[in-house]
N, CA, C and O atoms as CSV, one atom per row, in Angstrom:
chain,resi,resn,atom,element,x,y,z
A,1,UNK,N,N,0.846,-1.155,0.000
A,1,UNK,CA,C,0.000,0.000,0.000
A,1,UNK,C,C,0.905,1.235,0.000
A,1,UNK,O,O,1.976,1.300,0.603
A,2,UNK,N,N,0.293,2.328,-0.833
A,2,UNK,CA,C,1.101,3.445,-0.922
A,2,UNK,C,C,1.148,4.250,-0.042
A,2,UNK,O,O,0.524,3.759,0.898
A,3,UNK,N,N,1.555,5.301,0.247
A,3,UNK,CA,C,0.982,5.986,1.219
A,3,UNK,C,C,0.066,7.096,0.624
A,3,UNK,O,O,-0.703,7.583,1.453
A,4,UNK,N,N,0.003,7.495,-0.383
A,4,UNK,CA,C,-0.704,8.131,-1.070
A,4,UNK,C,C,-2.066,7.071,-1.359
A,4,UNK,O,O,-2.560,7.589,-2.361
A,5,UNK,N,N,-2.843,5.987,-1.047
A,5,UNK,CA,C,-3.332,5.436,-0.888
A,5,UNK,C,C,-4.707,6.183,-0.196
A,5,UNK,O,O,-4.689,6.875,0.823
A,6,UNK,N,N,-5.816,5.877,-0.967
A,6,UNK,CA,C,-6.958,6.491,-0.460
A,6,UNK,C,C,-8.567,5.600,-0.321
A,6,UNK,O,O,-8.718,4.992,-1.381
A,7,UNK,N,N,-9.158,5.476,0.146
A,7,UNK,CA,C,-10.262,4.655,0.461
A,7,UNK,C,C,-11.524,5.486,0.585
A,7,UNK,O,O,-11.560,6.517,1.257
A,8,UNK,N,N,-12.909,4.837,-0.316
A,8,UNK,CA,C,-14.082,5.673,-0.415
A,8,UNK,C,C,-14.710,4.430,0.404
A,8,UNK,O,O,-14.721,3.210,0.237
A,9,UNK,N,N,-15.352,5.538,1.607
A,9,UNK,CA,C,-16.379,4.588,2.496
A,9,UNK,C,C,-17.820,5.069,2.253
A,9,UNK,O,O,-17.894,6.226,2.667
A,10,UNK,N,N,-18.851,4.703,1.811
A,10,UNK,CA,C,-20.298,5.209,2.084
A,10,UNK,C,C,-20.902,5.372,2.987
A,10,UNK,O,O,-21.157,4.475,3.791
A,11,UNK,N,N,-21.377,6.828,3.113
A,11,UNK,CA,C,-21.594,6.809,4.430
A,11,UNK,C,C,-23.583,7.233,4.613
A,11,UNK,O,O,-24.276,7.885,3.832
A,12,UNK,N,N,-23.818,6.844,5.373
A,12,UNK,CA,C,-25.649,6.457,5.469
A,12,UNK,C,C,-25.735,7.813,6.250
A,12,UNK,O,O,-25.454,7.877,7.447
A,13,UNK,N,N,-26.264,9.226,5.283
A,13,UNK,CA,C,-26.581,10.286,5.361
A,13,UNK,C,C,-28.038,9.999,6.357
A,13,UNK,O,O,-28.845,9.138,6.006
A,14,UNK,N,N,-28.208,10.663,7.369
A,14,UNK,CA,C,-29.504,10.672,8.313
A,14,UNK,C,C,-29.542,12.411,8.725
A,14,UNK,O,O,-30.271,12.815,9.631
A,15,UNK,N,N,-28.935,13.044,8.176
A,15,UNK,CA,C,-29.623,14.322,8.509
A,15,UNK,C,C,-30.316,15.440,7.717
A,15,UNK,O,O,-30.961,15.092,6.728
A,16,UNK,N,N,-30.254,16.852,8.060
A,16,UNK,CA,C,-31.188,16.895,6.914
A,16,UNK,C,C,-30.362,17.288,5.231
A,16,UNK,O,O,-29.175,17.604,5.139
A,17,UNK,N,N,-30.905,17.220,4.559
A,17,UNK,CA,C,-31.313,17.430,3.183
A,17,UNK,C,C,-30.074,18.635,3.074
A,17,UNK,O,O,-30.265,19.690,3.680
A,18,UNK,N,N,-28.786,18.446,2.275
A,18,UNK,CA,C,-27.732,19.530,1.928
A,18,UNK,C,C,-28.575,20.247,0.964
A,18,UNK,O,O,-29.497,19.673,0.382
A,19,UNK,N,N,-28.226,21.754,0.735
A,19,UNK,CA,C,-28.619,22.786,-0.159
A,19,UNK,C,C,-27.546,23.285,-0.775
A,19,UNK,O,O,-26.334,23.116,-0.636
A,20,UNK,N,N,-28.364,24.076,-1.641
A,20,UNK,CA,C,-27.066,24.910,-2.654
A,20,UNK,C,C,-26.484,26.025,-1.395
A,20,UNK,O,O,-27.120,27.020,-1.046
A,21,UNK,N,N,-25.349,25.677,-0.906
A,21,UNK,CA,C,-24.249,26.612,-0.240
A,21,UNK,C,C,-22.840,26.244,-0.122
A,21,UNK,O,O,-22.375,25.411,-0.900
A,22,UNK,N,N,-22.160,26.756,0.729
A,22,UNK,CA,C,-20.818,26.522,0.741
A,22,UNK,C,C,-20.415,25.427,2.266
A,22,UNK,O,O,-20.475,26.112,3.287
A,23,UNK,N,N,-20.263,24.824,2.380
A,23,UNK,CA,C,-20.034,23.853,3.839
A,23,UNK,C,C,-18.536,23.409,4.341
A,23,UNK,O,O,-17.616,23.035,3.613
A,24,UNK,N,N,-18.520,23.554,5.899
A,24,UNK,CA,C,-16.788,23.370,6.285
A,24,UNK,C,C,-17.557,22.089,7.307
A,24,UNK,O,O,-18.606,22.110,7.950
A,25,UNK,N,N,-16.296,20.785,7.073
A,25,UNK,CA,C,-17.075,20.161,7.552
A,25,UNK,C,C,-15.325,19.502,8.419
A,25,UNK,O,O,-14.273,19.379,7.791
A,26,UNK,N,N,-15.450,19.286,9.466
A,26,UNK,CA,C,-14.448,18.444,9.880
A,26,UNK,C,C,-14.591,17.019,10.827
A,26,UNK,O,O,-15.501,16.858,11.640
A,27,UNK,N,N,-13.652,16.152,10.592
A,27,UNK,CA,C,-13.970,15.014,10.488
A,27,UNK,C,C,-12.743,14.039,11.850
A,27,UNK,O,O,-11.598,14.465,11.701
A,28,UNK,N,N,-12.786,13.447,12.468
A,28,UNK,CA,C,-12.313,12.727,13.508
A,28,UNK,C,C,-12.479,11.509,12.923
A,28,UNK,O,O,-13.560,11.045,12.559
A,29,UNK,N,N,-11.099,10.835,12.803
A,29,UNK,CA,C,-10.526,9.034,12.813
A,29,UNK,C,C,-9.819,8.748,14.321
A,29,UNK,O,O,-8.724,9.223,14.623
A,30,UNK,N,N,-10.349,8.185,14.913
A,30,UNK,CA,C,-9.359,7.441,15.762
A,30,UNK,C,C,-8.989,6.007,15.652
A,30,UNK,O,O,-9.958,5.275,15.448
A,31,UNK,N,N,-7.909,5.457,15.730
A,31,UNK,CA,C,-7.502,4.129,14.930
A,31,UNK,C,C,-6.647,3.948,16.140
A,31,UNK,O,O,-5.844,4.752,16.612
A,32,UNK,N,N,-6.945,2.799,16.543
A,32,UNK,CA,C,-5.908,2.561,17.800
A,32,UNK,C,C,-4.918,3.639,18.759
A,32,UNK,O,O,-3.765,3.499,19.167
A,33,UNK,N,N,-5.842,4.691,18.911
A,33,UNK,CA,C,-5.487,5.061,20.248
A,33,UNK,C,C,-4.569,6.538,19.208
A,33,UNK,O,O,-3.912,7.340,19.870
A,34,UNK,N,N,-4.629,6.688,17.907
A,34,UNK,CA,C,-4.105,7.308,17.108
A,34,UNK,C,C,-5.367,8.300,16.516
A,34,UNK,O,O,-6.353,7.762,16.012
A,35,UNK,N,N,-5.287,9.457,16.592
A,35,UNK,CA,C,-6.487,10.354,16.563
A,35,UNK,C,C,-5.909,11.163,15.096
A,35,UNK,O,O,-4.817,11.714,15.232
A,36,UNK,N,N,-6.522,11.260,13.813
A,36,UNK,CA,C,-6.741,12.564,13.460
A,36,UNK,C,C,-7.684,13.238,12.900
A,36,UNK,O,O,-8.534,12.588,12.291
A,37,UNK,N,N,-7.807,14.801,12.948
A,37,UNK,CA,C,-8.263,15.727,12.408
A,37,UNK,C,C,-8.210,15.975,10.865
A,37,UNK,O,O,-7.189,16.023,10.178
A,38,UNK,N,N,-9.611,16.134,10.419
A,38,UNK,CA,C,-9.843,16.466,8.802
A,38,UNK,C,C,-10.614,17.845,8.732
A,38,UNK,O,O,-11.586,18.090,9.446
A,39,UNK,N,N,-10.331,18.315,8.235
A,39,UNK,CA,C,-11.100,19.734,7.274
A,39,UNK,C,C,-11.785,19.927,6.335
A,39,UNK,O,O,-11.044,20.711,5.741
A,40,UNK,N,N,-12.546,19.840,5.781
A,40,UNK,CA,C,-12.471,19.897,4.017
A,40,UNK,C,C,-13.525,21.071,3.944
A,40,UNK,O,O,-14.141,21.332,4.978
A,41,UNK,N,N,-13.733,21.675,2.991
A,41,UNK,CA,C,-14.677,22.724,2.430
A,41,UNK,C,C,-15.485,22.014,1.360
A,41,UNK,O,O,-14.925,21.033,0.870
A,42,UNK,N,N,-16.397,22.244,1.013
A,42,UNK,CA,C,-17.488,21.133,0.536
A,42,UNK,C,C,-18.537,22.621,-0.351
A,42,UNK,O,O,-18.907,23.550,0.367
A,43,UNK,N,N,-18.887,22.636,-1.880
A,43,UNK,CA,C,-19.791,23.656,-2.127
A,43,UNK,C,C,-20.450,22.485,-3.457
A,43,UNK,O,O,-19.955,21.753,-4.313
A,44,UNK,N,N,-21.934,22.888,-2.950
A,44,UNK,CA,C,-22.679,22.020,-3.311
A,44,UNK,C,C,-23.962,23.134,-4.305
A,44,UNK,O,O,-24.806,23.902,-3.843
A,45,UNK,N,N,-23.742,22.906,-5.316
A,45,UNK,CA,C,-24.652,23.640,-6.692
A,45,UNK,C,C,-25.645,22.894,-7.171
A,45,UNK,O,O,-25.803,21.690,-7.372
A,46,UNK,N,N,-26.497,24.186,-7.359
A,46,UNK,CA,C,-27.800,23.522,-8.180
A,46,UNK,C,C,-27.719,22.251,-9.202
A,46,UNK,O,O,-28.406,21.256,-8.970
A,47,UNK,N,N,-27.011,22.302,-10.141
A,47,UNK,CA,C,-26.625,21.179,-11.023
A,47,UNK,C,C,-26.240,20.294,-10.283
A,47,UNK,O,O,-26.741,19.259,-10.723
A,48,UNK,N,N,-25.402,19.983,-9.057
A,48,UNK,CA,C,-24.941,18.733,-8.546
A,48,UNK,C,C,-25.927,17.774,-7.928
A,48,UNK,O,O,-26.088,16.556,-7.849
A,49,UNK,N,N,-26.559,18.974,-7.495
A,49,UNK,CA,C,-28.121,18.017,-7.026
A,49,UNK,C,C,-28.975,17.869,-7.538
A,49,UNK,O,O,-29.726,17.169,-6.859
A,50,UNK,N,N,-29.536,18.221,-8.764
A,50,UNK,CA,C,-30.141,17.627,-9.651
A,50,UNK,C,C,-29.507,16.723,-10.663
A,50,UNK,O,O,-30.280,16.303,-11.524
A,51,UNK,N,N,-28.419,16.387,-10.727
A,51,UNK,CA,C,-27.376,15.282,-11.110
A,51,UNK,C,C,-27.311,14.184,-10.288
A,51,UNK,O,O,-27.471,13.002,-10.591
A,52,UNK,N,N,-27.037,14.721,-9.121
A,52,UNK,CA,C,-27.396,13.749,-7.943
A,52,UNK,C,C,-28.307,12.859,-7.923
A,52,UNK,O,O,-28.037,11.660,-7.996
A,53,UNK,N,N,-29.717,13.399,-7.806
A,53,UNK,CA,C,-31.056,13.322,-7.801
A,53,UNK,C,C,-31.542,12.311,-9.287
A,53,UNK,O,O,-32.483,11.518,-9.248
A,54,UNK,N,N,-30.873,12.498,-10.254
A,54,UNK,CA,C,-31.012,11.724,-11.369
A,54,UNK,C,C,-30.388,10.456,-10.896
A,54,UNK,O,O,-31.155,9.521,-10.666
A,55,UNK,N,N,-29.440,10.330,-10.763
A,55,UNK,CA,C,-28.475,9.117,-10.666
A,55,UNK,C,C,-29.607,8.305,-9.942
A,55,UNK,O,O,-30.320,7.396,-10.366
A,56,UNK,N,N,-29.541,8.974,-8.607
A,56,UNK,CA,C,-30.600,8.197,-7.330
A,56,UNK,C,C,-32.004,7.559,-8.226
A,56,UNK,O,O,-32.212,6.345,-8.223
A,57,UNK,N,N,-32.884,8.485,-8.947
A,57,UNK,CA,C,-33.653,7.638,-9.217
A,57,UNK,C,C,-33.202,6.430,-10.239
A,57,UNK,O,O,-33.466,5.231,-10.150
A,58,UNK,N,N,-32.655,6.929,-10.955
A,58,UNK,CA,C,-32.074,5.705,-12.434
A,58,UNK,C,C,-31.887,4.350,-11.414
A,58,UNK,O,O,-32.706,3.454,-11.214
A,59,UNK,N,N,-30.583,4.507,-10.865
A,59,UNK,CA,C,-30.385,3.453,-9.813
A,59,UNK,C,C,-31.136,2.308,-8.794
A,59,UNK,O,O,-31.098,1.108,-8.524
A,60,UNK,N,N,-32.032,3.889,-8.332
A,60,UNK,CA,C,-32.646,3.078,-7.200
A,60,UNK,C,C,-32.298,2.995,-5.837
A,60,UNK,O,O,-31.073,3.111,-5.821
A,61,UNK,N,N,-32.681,2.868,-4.771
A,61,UNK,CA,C,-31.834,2.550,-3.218
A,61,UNK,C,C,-30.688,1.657,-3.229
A,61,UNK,O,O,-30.775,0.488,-3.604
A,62,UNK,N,N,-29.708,2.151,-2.855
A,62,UNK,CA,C,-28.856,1.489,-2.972
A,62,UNK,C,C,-28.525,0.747,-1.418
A,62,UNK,O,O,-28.406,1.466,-0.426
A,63,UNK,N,N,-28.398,-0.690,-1.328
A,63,UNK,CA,C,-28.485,-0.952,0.517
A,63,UNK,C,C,-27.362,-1.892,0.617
A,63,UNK,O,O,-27.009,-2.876,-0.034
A,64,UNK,N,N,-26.718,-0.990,2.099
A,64,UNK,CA,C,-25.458,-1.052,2.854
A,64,UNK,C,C,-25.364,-1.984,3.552
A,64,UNK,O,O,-25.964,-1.809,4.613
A,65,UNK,N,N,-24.626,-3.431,3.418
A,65,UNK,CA,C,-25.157,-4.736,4.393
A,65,UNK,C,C,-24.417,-3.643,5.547
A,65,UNK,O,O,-23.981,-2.534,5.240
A,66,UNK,N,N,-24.390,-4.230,6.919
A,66,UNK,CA,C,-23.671,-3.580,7.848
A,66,UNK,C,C,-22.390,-5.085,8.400
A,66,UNK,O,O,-22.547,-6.306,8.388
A,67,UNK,N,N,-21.452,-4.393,8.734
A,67,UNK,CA,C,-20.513,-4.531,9.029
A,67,UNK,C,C,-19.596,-5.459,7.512
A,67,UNK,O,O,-18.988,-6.529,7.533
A,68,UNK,N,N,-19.795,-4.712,6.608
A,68,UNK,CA,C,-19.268,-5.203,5.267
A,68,UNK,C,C,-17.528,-5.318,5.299
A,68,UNK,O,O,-16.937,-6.032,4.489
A,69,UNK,N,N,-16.867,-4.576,6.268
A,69,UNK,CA,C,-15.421,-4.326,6.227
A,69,UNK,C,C,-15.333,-5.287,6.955
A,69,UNK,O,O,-15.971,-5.441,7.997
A,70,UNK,N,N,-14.267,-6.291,6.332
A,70,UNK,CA,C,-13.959,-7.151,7.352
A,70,UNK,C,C,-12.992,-7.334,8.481
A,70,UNK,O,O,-12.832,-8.507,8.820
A,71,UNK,N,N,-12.306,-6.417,9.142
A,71,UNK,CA,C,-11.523,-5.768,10.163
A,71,UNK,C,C,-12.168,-5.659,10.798
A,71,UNK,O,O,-11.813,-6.052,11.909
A,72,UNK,N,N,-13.851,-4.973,10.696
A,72,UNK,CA,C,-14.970,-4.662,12.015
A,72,UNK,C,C,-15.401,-6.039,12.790
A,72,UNK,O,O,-15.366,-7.214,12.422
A,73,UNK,N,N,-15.798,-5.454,13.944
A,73,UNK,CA,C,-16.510,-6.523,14.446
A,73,UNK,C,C,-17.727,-5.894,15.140
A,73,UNK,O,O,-18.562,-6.611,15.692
């Protein structure tokens, strides 16, 4: 593994409904007793969510077995 190495997790959105604005969102990993801090700036446009919104219906629900990573327990 590289260290430039990167991993997309899905994550089961439960709050409300993002809008067209600008968002700072920061983020906490703790991994064995090893903590870090994330930042990111996040701007979310009319087109992305109605792009969005297309995909979702074409697709359909898409469903998350739980505990799919096999490291979890």
């Amino acid at each position: 593994m590289t260290p430039m190495t990167s991993f997309n997790y899905p994550i089961r959105w439960s709050g409300e409904i993002l809008k067209h604005c600008e968002y700072d969102g920061t983020f906490t990993v703790d991994m064995n007793e090893n903590t870090q801090t994330f930042e990111q700036s996040l701007s979310i446009k009319n087109e992305d969510i109605k792009e969005t919104q297309k995909k979702m219906d074409e697709r359909g629900e898409v469903k998350v077995s739980p505990k799919t990573i096999p490291w979890t327990t």
